[in-house]
N, C-alpha and C positions, 0 to 999 in steps of 0.2 A: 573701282570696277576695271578689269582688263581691256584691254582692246577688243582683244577675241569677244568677252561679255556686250563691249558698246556696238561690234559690228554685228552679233546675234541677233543684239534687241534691236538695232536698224533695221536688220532684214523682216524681222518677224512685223513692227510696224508697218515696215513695207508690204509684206503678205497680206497684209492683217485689211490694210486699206483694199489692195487690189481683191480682197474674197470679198468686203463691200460691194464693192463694182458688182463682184459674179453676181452675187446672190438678187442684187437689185436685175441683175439683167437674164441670167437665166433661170430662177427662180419666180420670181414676184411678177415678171414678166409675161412668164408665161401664157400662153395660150389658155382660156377656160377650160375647162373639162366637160365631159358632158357622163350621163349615167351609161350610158354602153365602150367606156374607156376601160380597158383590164384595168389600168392606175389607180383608178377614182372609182370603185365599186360602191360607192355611197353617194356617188353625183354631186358632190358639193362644188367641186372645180375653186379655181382661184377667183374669189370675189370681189379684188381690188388689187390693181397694180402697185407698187411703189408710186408712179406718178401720180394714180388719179387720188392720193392718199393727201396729196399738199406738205403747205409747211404750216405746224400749227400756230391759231393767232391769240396771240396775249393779247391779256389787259391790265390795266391797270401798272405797268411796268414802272411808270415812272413816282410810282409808291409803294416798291417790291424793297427798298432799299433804304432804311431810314436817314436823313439828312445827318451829318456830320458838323463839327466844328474845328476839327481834329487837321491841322496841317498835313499833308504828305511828308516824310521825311525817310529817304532809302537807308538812313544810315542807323533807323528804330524801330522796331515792331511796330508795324501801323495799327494792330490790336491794341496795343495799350497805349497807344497812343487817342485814341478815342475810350478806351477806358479811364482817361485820366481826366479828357473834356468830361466824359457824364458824371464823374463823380465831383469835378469842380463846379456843374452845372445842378448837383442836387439830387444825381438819379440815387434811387434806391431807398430813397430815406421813405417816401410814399405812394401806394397803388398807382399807377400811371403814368409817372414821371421814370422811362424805364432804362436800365439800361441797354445800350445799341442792340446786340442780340436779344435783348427779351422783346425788345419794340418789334425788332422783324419778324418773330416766330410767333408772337403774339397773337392769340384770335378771342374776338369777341362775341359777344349777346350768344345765340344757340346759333351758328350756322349749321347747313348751309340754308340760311332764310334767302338768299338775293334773289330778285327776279330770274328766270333763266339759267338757275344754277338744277343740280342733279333734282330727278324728281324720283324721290326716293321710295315712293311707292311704284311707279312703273319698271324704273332702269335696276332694281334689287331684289334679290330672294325675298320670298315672302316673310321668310324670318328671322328679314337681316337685324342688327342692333344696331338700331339708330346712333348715330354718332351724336349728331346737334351737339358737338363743342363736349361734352361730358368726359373728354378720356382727359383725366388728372396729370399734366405734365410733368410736374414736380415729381422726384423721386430719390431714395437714398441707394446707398451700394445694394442694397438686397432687398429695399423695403418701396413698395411703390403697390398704388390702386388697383386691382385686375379689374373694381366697375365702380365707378363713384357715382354719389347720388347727394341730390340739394338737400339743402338743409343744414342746422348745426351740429356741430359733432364733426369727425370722419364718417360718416354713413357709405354704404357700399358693402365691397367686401376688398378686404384689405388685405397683398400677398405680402410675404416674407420666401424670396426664391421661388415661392408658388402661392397661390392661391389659398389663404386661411380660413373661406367659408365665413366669414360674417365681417361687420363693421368692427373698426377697430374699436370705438366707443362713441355712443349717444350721452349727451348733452343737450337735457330737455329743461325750457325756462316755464315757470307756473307765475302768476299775479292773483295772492291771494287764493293759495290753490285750485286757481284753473288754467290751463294748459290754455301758452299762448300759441297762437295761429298764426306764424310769420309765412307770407307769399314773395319767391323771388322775386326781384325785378331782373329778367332777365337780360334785358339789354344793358346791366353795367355790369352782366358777367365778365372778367378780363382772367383770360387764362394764358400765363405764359410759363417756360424753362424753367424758373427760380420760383413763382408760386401762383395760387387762385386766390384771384378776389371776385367778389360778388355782394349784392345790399339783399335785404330782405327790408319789410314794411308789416305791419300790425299792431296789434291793439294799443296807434300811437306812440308808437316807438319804429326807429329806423335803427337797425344791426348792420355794419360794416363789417363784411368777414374777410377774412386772409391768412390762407391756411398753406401750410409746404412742406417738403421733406426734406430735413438735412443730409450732409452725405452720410453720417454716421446712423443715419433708419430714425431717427429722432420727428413724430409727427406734431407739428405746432400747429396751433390755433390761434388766432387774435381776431376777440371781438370787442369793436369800439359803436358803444349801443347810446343814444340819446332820445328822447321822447320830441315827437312832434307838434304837440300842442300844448307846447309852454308848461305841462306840470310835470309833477317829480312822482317818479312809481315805485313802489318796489317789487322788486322781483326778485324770484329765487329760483338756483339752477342748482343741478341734480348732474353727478357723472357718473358714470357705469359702463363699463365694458365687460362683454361675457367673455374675451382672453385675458384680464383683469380682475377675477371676483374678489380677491384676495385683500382685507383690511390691514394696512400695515402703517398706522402712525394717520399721517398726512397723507398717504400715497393709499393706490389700489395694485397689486402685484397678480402675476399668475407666471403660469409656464405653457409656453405650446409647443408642438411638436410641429416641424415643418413636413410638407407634405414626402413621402416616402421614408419619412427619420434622418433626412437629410444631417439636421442637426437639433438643436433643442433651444427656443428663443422665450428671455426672461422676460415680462412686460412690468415695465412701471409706468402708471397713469397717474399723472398729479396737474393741481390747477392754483393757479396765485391767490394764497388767500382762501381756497377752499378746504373744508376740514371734513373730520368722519361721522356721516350720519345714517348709523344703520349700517346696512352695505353699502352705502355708497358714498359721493362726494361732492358735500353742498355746497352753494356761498350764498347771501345776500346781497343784494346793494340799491341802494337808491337809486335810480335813473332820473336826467336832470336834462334838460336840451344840453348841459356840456356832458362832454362825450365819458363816460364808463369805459375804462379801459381792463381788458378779461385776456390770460394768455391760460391756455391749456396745453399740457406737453404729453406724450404718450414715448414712451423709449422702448423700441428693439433691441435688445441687449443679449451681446454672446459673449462667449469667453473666448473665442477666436478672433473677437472683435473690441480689447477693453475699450477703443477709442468711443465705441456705440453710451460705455456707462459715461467717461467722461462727459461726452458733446451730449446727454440728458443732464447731468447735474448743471451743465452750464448754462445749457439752455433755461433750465428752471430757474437757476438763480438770477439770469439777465432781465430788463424790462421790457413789456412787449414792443416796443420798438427797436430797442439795441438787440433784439432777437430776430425782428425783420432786418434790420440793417446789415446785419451780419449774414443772413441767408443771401439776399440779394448782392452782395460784394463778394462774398466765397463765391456763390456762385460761377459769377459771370467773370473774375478774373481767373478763374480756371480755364474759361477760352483764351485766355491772352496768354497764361501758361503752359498752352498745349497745341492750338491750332496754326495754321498758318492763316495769311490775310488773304481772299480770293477775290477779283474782278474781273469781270467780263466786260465784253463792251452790251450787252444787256442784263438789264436788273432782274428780270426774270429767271433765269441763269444763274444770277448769283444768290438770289432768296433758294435756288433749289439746292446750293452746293451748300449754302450754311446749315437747311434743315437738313443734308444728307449726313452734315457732323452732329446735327444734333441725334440724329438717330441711331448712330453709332454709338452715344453716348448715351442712349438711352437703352440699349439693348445692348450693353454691356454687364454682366455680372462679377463683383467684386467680394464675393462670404468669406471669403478666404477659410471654408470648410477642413478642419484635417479629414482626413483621406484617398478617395482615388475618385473622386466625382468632382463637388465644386471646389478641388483646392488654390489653383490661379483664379486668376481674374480669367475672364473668358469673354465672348461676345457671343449672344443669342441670338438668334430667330426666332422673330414677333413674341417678344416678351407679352402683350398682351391677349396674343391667339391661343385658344383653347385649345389648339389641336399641333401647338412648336412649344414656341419656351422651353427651349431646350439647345446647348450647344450642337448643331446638325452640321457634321461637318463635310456636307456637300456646300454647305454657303460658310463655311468656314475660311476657305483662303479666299472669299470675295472681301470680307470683315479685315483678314490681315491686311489684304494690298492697300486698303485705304488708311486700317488706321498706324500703319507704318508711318505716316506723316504727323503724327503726333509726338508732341517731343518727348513725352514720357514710353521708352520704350516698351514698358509694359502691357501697353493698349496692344501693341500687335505681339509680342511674346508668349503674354500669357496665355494666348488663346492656341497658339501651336504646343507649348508644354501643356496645356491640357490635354489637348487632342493626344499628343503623341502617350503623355502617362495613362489615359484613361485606354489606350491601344495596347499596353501589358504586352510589348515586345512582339505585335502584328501588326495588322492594318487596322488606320484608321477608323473609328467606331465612336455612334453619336451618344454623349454623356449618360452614363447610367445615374445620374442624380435626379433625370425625368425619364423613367422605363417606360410611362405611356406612350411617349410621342416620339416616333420613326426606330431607332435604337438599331438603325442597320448600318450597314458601307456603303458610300456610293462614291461615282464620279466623286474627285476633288484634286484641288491641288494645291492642297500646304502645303508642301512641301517643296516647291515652286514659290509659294507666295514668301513662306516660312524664309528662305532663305534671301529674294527678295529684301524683306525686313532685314535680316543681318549685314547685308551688306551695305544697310542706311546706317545703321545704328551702331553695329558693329560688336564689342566687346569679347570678353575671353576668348580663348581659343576652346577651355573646354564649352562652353555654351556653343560653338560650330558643332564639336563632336556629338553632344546631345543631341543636335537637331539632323547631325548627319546618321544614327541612329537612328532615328525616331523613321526618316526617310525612306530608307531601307529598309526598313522594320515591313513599313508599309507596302511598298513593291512586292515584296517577298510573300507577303501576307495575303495582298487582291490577288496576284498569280495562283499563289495553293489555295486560293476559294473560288476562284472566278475560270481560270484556264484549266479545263477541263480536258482538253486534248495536247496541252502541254505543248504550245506555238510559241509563247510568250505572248499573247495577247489573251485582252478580256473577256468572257464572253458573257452576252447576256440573256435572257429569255423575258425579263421585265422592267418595261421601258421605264419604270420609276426610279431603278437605278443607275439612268444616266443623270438623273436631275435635272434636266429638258423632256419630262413623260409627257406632257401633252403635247409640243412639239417632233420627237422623235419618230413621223410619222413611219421611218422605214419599221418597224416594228409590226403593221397592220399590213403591210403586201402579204397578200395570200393568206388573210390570217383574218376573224373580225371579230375573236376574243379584244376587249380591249385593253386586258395588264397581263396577258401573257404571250409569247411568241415561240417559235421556233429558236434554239441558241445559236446565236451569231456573234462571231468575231468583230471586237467593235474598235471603232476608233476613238473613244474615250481613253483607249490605250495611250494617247500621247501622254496623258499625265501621269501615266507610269515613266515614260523617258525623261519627261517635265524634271518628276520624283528622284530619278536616278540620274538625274544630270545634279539636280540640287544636292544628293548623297556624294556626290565624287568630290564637287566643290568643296562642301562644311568639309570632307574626310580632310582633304589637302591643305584648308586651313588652320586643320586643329594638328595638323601634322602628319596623318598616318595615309601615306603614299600606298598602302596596302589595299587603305579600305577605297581609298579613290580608284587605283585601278580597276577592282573588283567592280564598283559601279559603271566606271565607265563601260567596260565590258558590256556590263547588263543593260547600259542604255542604247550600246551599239546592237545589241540581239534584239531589241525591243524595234528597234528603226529598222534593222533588217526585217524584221516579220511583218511590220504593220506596210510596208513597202512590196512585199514579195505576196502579201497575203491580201492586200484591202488595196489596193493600186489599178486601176483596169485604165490599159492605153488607150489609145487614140481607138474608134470601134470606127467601119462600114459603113453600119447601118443602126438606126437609131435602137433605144432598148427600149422598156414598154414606157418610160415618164419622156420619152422624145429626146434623150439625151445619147452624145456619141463618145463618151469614153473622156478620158484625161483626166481624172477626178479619180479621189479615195470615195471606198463606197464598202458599208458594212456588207459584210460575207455571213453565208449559213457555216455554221462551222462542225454541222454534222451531218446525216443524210435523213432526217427526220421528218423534212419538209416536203418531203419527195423529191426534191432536185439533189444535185451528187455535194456533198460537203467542197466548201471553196466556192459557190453560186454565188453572184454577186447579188444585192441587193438594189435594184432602182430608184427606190425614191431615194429621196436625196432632201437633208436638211441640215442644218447652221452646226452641230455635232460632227457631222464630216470634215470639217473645216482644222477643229481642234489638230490637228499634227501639222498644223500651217503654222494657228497660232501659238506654239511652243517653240518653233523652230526645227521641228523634226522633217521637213520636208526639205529634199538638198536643192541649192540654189544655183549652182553649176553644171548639170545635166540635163541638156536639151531634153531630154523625156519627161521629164518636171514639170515643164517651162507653159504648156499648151491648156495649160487649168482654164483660164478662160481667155475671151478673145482679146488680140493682142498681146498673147502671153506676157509671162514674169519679166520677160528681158524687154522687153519693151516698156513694161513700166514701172521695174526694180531696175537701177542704173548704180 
């Protein structure tokens, strides 16, 4: 990084801190409102200060962290270095014994049971779905639960990139053909990262299950079944899957279509030991108080993917433990392969930063699809929300900035080359591999974050050029759809495309539609400067001094306009939200609203901000400086 790069990001930390301050002091602070304020035409007023807010209070902190054995040493990943205590300590070989990240991510029985915890019928929509521990942690690059349900088998409904509409396959056990009746016990539910286990109890017999998804979409089953009262039974199980109907030897086959034709996924379902009976796939076996050991596999298999046929054949051929033992160690030295080691001086703190990797890692897509939708690995939004799961690339450079800390740099790459190939030489646009969900432009800054990344990880020079295309692509792109009156700035009319709608109150001044407004000059513009500052860099890294100047140009035009246009000095006298000037503030940017095009807007929220925190606001001009009390120069030094 340049100097010029470290004293931007200084300044901008600096900024960044002191618009904290404002916002806590002239925002949150504010005075209530009352219902005869022009501001506040709906009487809600500010119903909590930042003060009267506190600091929130933990529990349980000093079991947010699981105990270690593991020496400190700076001169060795401290990750595997406690990966090498749990596996000399025995982790992974059986349910509970876990290792360190599955212990802390780990949740048990159905929460949330505790006393005092959410009460899920008063504090939720009435038709929320109930969590109680049910969402399937385990998952492979493409293949993971959209809703699991107890019992044996995978029951649910089982997605591949999306949602496939039914179980992947049921696994019904009979004694003497009549259908046995097993009840969970729900409190030895153990669900973590790597996999679920849970026991069931009936007719005399106790089922241990443990079920997970390899990375390669591969869904295992291990059931280890013994009788409780001392005699020997037999029983017979039955497999069947309706994305499986297919007889084929030992195995059951089918084809699915993934949702929008994404791609086309082959299923093989087979079980140790079980053969063809009918349509389906039986076994027998004695049950004995020693434990019955049962492994069932189900394979996701693409041709984009052979690793998916391999990691079934092997799966099937392993024993159901060296099938567990394997899951659980892939797994979790993958953290030690990837992440950094984080501490705090509170545990709480840090159990929040390890589930923030793990969720990045869970809402990661890896199909590695041919064509112009899921071809990189990419990063979603709410893989299991009905209304995302979909690469949305307004939270797209939120996914890069973090997972740029991963040592594989693809975690954060592939999610900008997607972005930028699924944008076909304009601006950025959310994945058409899910056309339902959002499939607009909004606010973003890959290309900020994008570059960001490169300068961690670095490599080719052409991989700068790509991405200083992609950059510019997009600039280019939100200009000729957004700036309508041709300022260089953004404009908007609906507050959903800042990516802050329900915050963006300035949208509802004079207005009480609530998703449309009059078009306004917005200051989401910074991350077009962000944008074309990141385009000049990659250019002048991959060599072409042309295409850098050109950008920088465009980022100087962009700071000139959001400065001459969205700027309002020092004022008099107050405007209608009791504020006196020295702040960016979104503009009407036509005469629509009845006031004259260039009208400033009053209210004032955390979006105005944005041209601070990019660095687009100058730091040596007393006119700058009076943003809030004590100005910049009193507390940027």
């Amino acid at each position: 990084m340049t100097q010029k790069s470290r004293l931007s990001r200084a300044i901008t930390a600096c900024v960044t801190s002191t618009v904290t301050a404002a916002l806590a002091g002239s925002v949150l602070m504010a005075t209530p409102a009352n219902a005869a304020d022009a501001w506040d035409p709906y009487g809600e007023g500010l119903q909590n200060t930042n003060a009267s807010l506190g600091y929130p209070a933990f529990v349980n902190g000093d079991k947010a962290i699981p105990a270690t054995t593991a020496a400190y040493d700076p001169t060795t990943p401290y990750l595997g270095r406690i990966f090498a205590a749990d596996a000399a300590a025995g982790a992974g070989k059986t349910p509970g014994n876990d290792y360190w990240l599955d212990k802390m991510l780990a949740r048990d029985g159905v929460q949330p049971d505790e006393p005092g915890g959410l009460d899920f019928v008063s504090d939720q929509p009435s038709d929320v779905n109930f969590d109680n521990n049910g969402v399937f942690f385990s998952r492979g690059r493409a293949l993971y639960m959209q809703d699991s349900e107890a019992g044996l088998g995978f029951r649910g409904r089982v997605a591949y990139i999306e949602d496939l509409g039914s179980s992947a396959y049921s696994l019904n056990a009979t004694i003497n053909g009549v259908s046995l009746t097993l009840q969970e016990t729900e409190s030895k539910r153990h669900n973590t990262p790597s996999y679920w286990y849970t026991e069931y109890t009936g007719g005399g017999m106790l089922v241990k299950q443990t079920k997970f998804m390899t990375r390669q979409n591969v869904a295992v089953e291990r059931l280890q079944i013994t009788t409780t009262d001392g005699s020997t039974k037999t029983v017979s199980f039955s497999l069947t899957s309706s994305l499986a109907p297919t007889l084929a030897g030992t195995e059951l086959t089918g084809s699915v279509a993934t949702a929008h034709n994404v791609t086309k996924v082959a299923t093989r379902l087979s079980g140790d030991q079980f053969t063809a009976s009918g349509t389906a796939l039986a076994r027998t076996v004695d049950v004995s108080p020693s434990a019955t050991d049962i492994k069932v596999q189900m394979g996701f298999t693409t041709t984009e993917i052979p690793e998916s046929t391999t990691e079934f054949e092997a799966v099937t051929s392993a024993s159901p433990q060296a099938a567990y033992e394997n899951q659980t160690s892939s797994y979790n030295s993958w953290w030690v392969q990837n992440i950094p080691y984080l501490e705090t001086p509170s545990g709480e703190i840090d159990k929040t930063l390890f589930y923030r990797w793990w969720l990045l890692r869970t809402n990661f897509l890896d199909a590695q699809v041919p064509g112009n939708d899921f071809q990189f690995p990419t990063s979603l939004e709410g893989v299991y929300g009905s209304a995302y799961n979909n690469a949305i690339v307004l939270t797209a450079g939120m996914f890069i900035e973090d997972m740029k800390y991963f040592r594989d740099p693809s975690s954060a790459y592939g999610t900008w080359l997607s972005a930028g190939e699924v944008a076909r030489n304009s601006k950025y646009t959310d994945n058409p591999g899910n056309p339902n969900n959002w499939n607009s432009s909004y606010a973003n800054y890959i290309s900020e974050a994008a570059w960001n990344s490169y300068e961690l990880h670095g490599g080719d020079p052409s991989i700068a050029k790509k991405l200083a295309a992609y950059a510019e692509d997009d600039v280019v792109g939100q200009l000729k759809e957004f700036d309508k009156n041709n300022n260089n700035l953004i404009e908007y009319s609906n507050p959903a495309l800042t990516g802050n709608d329900v915050d963006a109150v300035s949208f509802s001044w004079r207005n009480t539609a609530a998703w449309t407004s009059h078009p306004m000059d917005r200051p989401e513009t910074a991350y077009l400067y962000s944008g074309a500052r990141a385009a000049a860099e990659a250019y002048r890294t991959s060599g072409d001094t042309a295409g850098a100047e050109r950008m920088e140009q465009k980022a100087a035009a962009i700071k000139k306009a959001v400065l001459d246009v969205m700027w309002e000095d020092k004022r008099l006298t107050a405007d209608e939200a009791g504020l006196f000037g020295n702040m960016i503030k979104a503009s009407y940017s036509d005469g629509s609203s009845g006031l004259a095009a260039g009208s400033k807007i009053p209210w004032k929220e955390v979006n105005m901000y944005y041209p601070y925190t990019v660095g687009l606001m100058p730091t040596r001009r007393r006119r700058f400086r009076q943003e809030v009390p004590g100005g910049f120069q009193a507390v940027c030094r």
